[in-house]
N, C-alpha and C positions, 0 to 999 in steps of 0.2 A: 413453457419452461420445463416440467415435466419431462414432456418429449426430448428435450434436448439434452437433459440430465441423464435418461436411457438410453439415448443415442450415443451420449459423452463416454458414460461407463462402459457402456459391449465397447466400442471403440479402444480403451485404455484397455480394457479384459483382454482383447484381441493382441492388442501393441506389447503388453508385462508378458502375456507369455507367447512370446513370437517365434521361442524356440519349439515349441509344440504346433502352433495355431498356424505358421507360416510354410512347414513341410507338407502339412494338410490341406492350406491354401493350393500349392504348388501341385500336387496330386491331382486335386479338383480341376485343376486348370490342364495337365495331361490328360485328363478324361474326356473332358471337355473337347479338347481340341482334338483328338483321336477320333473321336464320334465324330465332329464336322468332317474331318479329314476323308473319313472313310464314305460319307454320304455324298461327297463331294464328288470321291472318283467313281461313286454307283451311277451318277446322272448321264443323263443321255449327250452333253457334252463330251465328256472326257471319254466313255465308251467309245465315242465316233472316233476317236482318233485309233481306235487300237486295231492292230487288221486279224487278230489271230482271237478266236472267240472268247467273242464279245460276250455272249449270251451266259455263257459258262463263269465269266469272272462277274459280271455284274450279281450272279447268282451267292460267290463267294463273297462277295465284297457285301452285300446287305446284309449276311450270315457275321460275316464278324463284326460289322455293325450293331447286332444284336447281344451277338457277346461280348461285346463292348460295354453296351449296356446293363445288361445284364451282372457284368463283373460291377459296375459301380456301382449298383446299390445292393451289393453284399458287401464291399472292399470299404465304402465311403459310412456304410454302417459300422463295422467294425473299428475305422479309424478314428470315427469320431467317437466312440466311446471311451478312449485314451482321452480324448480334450474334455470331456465333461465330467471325467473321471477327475480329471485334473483342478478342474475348475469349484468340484463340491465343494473344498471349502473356503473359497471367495465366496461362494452364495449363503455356504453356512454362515456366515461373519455379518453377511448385509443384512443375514435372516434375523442375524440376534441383534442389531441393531436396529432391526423397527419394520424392515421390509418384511412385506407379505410375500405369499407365494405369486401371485395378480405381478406383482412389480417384478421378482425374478423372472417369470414368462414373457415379461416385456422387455430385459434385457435379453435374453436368450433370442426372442424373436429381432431385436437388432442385429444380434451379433448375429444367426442367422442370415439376415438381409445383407449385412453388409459380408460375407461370405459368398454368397449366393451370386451376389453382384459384380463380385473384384475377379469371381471363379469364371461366372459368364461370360465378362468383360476380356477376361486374360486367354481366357480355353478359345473364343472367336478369334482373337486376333492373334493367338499361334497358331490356329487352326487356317485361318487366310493368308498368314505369312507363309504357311508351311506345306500348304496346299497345291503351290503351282509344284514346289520342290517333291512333293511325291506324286503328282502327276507325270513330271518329268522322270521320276525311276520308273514307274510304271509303264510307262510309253518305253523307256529305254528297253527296259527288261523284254518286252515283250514283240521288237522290233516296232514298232506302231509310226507316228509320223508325228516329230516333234513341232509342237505349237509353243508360241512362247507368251500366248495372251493374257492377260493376267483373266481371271472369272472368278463371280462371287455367286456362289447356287444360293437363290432366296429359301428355292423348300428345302433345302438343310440348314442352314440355319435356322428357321423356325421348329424343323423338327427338333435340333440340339436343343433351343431353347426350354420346351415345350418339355422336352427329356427329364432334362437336369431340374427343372423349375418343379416337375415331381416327384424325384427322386429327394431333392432339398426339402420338399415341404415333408415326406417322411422323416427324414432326419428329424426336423424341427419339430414334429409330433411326439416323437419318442423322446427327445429330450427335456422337453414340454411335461410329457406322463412321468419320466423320471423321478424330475425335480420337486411337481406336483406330490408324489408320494411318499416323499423321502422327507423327516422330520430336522429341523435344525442341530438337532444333536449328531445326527446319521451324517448329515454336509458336513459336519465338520469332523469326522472322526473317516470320512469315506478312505482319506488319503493312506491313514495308516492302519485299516482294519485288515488282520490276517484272514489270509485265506485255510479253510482245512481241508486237507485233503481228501480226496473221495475216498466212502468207504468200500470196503470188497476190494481193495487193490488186486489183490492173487487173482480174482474171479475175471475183473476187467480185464484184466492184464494177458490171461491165459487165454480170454475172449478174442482179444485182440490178436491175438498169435495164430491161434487158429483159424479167424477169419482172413487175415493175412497168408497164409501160408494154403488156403483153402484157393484164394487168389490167385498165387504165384501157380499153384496145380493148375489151373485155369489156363493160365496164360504159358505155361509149356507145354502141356500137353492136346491143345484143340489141335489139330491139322486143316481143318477143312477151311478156307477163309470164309466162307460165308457165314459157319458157325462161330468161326473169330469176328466177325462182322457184329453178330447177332451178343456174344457175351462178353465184346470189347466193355459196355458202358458201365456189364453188370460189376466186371472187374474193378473198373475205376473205383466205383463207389465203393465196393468192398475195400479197395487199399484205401481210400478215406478214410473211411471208419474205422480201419486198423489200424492206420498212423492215429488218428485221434487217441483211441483206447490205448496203446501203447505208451504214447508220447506222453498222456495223462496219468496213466493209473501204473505203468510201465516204471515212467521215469521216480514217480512218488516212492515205490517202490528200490528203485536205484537207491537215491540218497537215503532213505531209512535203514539199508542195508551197510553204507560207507557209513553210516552212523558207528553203526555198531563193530567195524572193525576199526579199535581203540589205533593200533599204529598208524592210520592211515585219516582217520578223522582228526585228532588229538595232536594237528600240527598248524604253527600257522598260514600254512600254503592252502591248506585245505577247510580249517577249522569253519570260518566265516560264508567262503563261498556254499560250501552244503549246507549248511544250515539255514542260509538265505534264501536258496535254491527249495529247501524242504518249506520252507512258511509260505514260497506262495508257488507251490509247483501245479496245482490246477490249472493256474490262468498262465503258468510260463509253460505248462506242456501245452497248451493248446496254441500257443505264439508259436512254440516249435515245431508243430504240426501244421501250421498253417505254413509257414515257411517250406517245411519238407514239399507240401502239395503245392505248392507255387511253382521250388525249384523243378518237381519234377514234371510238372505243365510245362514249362519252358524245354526244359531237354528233350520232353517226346514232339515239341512243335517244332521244334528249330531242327533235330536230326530227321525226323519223319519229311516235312517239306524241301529241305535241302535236300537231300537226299532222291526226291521226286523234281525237283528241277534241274540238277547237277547228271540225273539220270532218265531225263524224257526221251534223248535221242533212242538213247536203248529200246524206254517201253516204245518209240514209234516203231523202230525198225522190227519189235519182236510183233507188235499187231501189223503193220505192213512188210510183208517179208519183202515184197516186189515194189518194185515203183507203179505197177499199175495192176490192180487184183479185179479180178471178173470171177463170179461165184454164178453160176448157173443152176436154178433147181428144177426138179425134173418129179412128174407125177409117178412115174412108175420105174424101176431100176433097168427094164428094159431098154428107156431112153437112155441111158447110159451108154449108147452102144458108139463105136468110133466114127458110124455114118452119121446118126444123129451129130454127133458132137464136132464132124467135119465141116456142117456150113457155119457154127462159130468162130472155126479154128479158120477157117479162108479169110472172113470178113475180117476180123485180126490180121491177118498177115499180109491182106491184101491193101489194105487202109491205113493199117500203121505206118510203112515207110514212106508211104505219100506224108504225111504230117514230118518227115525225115527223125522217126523211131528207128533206132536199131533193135530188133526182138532180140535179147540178149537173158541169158539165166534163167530157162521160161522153167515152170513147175506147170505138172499139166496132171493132175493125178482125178479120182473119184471116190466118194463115201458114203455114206447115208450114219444118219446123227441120230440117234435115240435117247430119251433119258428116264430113268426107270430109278425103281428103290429096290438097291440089294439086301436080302438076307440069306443069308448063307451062302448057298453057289447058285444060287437065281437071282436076277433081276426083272419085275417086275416093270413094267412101260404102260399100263392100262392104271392110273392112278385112281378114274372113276373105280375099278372092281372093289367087292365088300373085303375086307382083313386088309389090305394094304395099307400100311402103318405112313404114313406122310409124314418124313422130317428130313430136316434138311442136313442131319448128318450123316443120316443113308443116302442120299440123294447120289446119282453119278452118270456121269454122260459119256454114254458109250458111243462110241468109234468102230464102224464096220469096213474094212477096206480090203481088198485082193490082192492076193499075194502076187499076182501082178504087177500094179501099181508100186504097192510096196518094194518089191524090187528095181521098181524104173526108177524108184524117187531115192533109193539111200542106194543101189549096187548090190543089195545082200539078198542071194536068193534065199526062198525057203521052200521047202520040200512039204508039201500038205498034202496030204488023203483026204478024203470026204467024211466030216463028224470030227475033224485034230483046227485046234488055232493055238496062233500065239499069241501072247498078251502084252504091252507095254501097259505099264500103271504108272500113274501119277497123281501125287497126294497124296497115294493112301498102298497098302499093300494087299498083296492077295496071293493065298498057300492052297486055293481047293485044285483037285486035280480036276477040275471041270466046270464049267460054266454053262450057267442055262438061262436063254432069253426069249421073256414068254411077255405076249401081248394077249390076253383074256385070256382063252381057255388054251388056245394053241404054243406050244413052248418048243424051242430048240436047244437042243446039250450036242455042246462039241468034249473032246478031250483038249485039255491043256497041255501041250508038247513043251512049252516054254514062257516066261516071263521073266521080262528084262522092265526095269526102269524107268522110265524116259515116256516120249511124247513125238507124232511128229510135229515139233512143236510149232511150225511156221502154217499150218493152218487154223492151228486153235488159240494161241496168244491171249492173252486176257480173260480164259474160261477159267472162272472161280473155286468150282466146285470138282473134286478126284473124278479122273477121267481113265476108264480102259477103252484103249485099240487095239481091237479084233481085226487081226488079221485071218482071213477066211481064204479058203482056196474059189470060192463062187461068190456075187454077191445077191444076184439075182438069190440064188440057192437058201442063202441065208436067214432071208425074210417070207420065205416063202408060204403062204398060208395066213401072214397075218392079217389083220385087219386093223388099217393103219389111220381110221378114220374114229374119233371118240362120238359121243351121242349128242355134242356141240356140233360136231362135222369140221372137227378141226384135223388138221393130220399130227399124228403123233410121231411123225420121221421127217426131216430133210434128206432129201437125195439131192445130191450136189457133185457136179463138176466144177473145181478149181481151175484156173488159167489164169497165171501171171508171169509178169514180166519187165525188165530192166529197158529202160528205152535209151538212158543216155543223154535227156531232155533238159533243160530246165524244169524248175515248178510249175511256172508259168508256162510253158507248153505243154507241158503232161496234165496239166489244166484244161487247157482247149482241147488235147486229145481227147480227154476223155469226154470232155460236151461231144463232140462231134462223133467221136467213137460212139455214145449211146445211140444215137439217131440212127447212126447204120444199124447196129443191133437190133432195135426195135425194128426193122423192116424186115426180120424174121417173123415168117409165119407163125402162127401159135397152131400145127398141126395135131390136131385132137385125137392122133391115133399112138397107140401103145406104144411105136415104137419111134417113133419121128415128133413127138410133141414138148412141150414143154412149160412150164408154171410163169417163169420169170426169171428177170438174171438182177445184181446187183452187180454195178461199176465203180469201183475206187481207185483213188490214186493217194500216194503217201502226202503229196504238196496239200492237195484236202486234207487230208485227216493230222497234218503235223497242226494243223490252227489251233484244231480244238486241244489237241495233247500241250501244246506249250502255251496256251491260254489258259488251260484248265491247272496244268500244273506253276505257270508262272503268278498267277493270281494266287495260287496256295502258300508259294514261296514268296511273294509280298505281306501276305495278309499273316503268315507265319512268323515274319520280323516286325509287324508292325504289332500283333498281340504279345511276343514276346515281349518290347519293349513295353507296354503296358506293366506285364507280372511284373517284368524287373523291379519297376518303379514302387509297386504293389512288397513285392519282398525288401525291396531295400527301405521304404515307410514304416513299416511292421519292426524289423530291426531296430532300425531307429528309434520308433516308440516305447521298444522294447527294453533300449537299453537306457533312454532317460526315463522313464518311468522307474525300472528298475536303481537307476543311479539316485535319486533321489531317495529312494524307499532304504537304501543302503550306507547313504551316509551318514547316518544320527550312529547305524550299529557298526562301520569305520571308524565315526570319531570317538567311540568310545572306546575301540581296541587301539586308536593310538595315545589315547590317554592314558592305557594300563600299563603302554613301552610296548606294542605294536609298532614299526617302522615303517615308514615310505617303501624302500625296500621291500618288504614283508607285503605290505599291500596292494603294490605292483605284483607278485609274485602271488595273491592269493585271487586277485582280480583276473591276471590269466589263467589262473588253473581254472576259475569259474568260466570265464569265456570261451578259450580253445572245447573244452567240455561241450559247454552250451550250441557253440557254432559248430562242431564238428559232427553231431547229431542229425542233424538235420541233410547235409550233405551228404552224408554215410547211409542213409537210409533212403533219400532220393536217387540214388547210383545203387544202390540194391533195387529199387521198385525200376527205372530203368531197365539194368539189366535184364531182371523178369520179364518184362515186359515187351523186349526187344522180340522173342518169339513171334507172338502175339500180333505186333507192328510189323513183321516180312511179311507175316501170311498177309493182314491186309494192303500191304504195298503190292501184292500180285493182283489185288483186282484195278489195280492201274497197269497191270501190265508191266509192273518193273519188277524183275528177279536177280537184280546184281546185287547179291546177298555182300557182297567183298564191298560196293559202295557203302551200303548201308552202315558197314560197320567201321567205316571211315569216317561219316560223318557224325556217327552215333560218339565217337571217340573227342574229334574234333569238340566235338558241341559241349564235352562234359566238360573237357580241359578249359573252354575260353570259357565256360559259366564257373568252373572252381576258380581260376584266376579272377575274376568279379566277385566272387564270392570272399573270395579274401580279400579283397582291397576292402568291399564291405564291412568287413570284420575290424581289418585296421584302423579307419578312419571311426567308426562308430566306438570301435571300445576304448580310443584315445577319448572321445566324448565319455563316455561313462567315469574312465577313469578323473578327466577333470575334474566331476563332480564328486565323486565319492572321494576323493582325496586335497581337491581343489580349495577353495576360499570357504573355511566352515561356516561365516556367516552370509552364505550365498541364499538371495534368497530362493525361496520353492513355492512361493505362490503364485 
């Protein structure tokens, strides 16, 4: 009997406040089924079907799966603190009439269970319903080979199960230790106890600015991506923490301030809502801060992977400039020479139109690759030597090439003496009148005659890190004396012949080309003398490497709307909670102002001054972190190889506009809820 009385009550607890306990339910059940969903299309079923890598999306697709996770037991903590917040004083009332704490833990653990269950229950079977349905965009998305079978993965469901079933029994612990602690007098007074603001508001506040603003320095001024790589997360966290301390100690601050200017407080548009705003601004800056870091998760994920889907053709075509690329590397510069590099050039030309290739747009140039740490006007390449400082914001990959080449490759001659180069920089800039490139103890200094901008960008595509091409009038001349081998016996240079070319093919033939095309190559000697020998060659073709670029980036720009939709979900519950919790707390101090001859009128009109306020914070400060941050987000979109800065900022625009239109329908629909309660039927109840 007992048992059925505990099971009766969490039951009716659950059912009286459905308006709180059923959005909660609903959440749990998007979690829930996001998690199957995503486990779903990681299996080795749904992979089979995709023809463009495989390896690459399964990789993402387990990664959001975790932050899937991951978000719910931080999100499903937070939100159920609103429900047991709510619930304190129904347990205060059972507590004064006879129940122990033994009995409220055994309600709790129902209402628990039967949460746990309906969440389970419901997150599986929108997770199976919904499951073929984003298999099929995925497969679409990614051209793959649509199936239309229905499948049910056993080991993701039991992981999902397995998940939530410990993420639940947390919840249940904490609320468990809560209630356990908290005295009958506490449950019943939980609902209307003021909050006080923190103390040191100015100190918080000015903390928060600073750290913030410390941030935004961060995020405009790195250049180097790899370093934007490296202090992308330290950023993130610091604007957390700034929106917190702001939102918090900031806002507290605010309203103490509209306090104190009498014409502007001392009306009734305004009188009620700051005031309300000032008793519990702790726990409503920290709702408005969590909101802000929500919305602005969503806009760096949705403009960032749009942005890399809408823009993969680009980065292919900027990492394959050619339909078909051959990189040949070479031990000594002397292979470099045009006899050497004639019997690759025949076996090409002689093979390929047999496969019916047209050789078409060929690039056909030479370089050798160094990478070294600048300071001042030396670069350093011997990183073993003692004082070479190793970081990766010195870091640069230089580019040796002849002014030869360099004329055959863009038309523009240059005029060079022996000891003069010109420089092309990228990433980064460079004003010495000379450059010195030194491998151990042996260094070379040319003068710098000129530097211009730029890159030859179609052999380097997707290198990270600020790059100078030396253009040298020799190149053998260039290197000469180093020693190119570290005490690993590794070599510190590439020497590279490039050779590519448009064939004119299909994918699918530039495909076989290239199988077949290896096998001839390989029937090159590997002549082991100075001038005729050679290391190895690498073979690409763009139909290859598009798999992995629009697998890698079509999996980001899945798993980017499929996490989006999550947050959403996540800011619009928070809202929500925010604003019935808050509507409740406000109507005893409403009906009392319209008992003085406050008006409906007056109350509408104090309620939006309170809301527009409230909501327009949070969006205003997410499109400021945003915009900072857009910086930050190019550089790392370069180590995908995409540079259409003019894209980016299309879809950066795009993304803010259709999240502010959500954002306001949010607003309207929820502060219509607010307002029914706070003006609505005074004998409504709130337990």
């Amino acid at each position: 009997m007992r048992r059925g009385l505990y099971l009766r009550l969490a039951w009716d607890g659950l059912r009286k406040n459905q308006r709180m306990s059923l959005p909660y339910l609903l959440t749990c059940v998007c979690m829930v089924a996001m998690h199957y969903i995503l486990g779903f299309l990681a299996s080795p079923a749904a992979l089979a079907l995709l023809p463009r890598g495989a390896s690459s999306v399964e990789m993402i697709l387990n990664l959001g799966k975790y932050v899937v996770l991951l978000f719910s037991l931080v999100f499903l903590f937070y939100t159920h603190s609103f429900l047991i917040r709510r619930r304190q004083r129904e347990f205060g009332l059972y507590n004064v009439l006879g129940m122990g704490k033994r009995n409220l833990v055994r309600i709790i653990t129902w209402e628990s269970l039967i949460t746990f269950a309906l969440a389970l229950a419901g997150g599986l079977l929108a997770g199976l319903a919904f499951s073929k349905l984003s298999e099929l965009g995925l497969v679409n998305l990614l051209d793959g080979k649509i199936d239309y079978r229905l499948r049910l993965d056993a080991g993701a469901l039991v992981r999902t199960a397995v998940s939530y079933a410990a993420i639940f029994a947390l919840i249940w612990l904490s609320a468990v230790i809560r209630t356990a602690r908290a005295s009958a007098v506490s449950l019943m007074k939980a609902e209307s106890v003021g909050e006080k603001p923190p103390k040191g508001n100015w100190a918080l506040a000015i903390a928060g600015i600073v750290l913030l603003a410390a941030a935004y320095w961060l995020a405009v001024t790195i250049n180097n991506p790899l370093d934007a790589l490296l202090w992308f997360f330290v950023a993130v966290l610091m604007v957390i923490v700034a929106t917190y301390l702001i939102m918090i100690a900031g806002s507290v601050r605010l309203c103490r301030t509209l306090q104190k200017n009498k014409g502007y407080y001392y009306q009734p548009r305004h009188f009620v809502s700051v005031s309300s705003m000032a008793y519990r601004m702790k726990r409503n800056g920290a709702g408005l801060a969590s909101i802000c870091i929500i919305a602005t998760m969503v806009l760096v994920m949705l403009s960032s992977t749009t942005c890399l889907w809408f823009g993969a053709e680009d980065a292919l075509y900027s990492r394959y400039p050619r339909e078909i690329n051959l990189n040949v590397h070479m031990n000594t510069p002397a292979q470099l020479g045009d006899g050497n590099l004639d019997r690759f050039r025949d076996v090409v030309g002689e093979f390929a139109p047999s496969h019916g290739a047209a050789i078409e747009n060929v690039q056909d140039f030479r370089y050798i690759n160094l990478t070294g740490m600048l300071a001042g006007d030396t670069v350093q390449c011997d990183y073993t030597r003692a004082g070479v400082r190793a970081s990766y914001s010195d870091l640069r990959e230089i580019y040796l090439i002849s002014a030869g080449d360099y004329a055959a490759k863009t038309g523009a001659a240059l005029s060079l003496s022996d000891g003069e180069v010109a420089l092309l920089v990228d990433k980064m800039d460079y004003d010495r009148d000379s450059i010195t490139l030194a491998v151990g103890d042996v260094a070379h200094s040319w003068r710098v005659v000129s530097v211009e901008e730029g890159t030859l960008a179609e052999p380097y595509a997707g290198v990270a890190v600020p790059r100078v091409t030396m253009i040298v009038p020799n190149l053998s001349a260039a290197i000469e004396g180093f020693e190119l081998m570290d005490e690993q016996g590794m070599s510190m240079a590439q020497i590279v012949w490039m050779y590519g070319f448009d064939t004119g093919l299909s994918d699918d033939a530039n495909s076989r080309l290239v199988y077949d095309l290896e096998m001839e190559l390989a029937q090159i000697p590997f002549d082991g003398t100075e001038e005729t020998g050679y290391r190895g060659f690498d073979l690409e073709s763009r139909a290859a490497g598009a798999a992995d670029f629009f697998g890698t980036f079509g999996a980001l720009f899945f798993i980017g709307i499929l996490l989006s939709t999550v947050f959403l979900v996540a800011a619009v519950l928070i809202i929500y909670y925010k604003q019935i919790s808050e509507g409740y707390e406000d109507a005893k101090r409403f009906d009392i102002m319209q008992k003085v001859g406050m008006t409906r009128k007056e109350i509408r009109a104090s309620i939006s001054s309170q809301l527009l306020m409230v909501f327009a914070l949070p969006l205003a400060f997410a499109g400021l972190h945003l915009a900072f941050a857009f910086p930050m987000i190019r550089r790392l979109l370069t180590l995908f190889s995409l540079y259409n800065v003019g894209l980016f900022i299309r879809t950066t625009l795009v993304s803010f506009a259709v999240f502010a239109a959500f954002y306001w329908i949010v607003y309207r629909m929820t502060s219509g809820v607010y307002y029914r309660i706070v003006s609505g039927v005074r004998g409504e109840r709130t337990a």
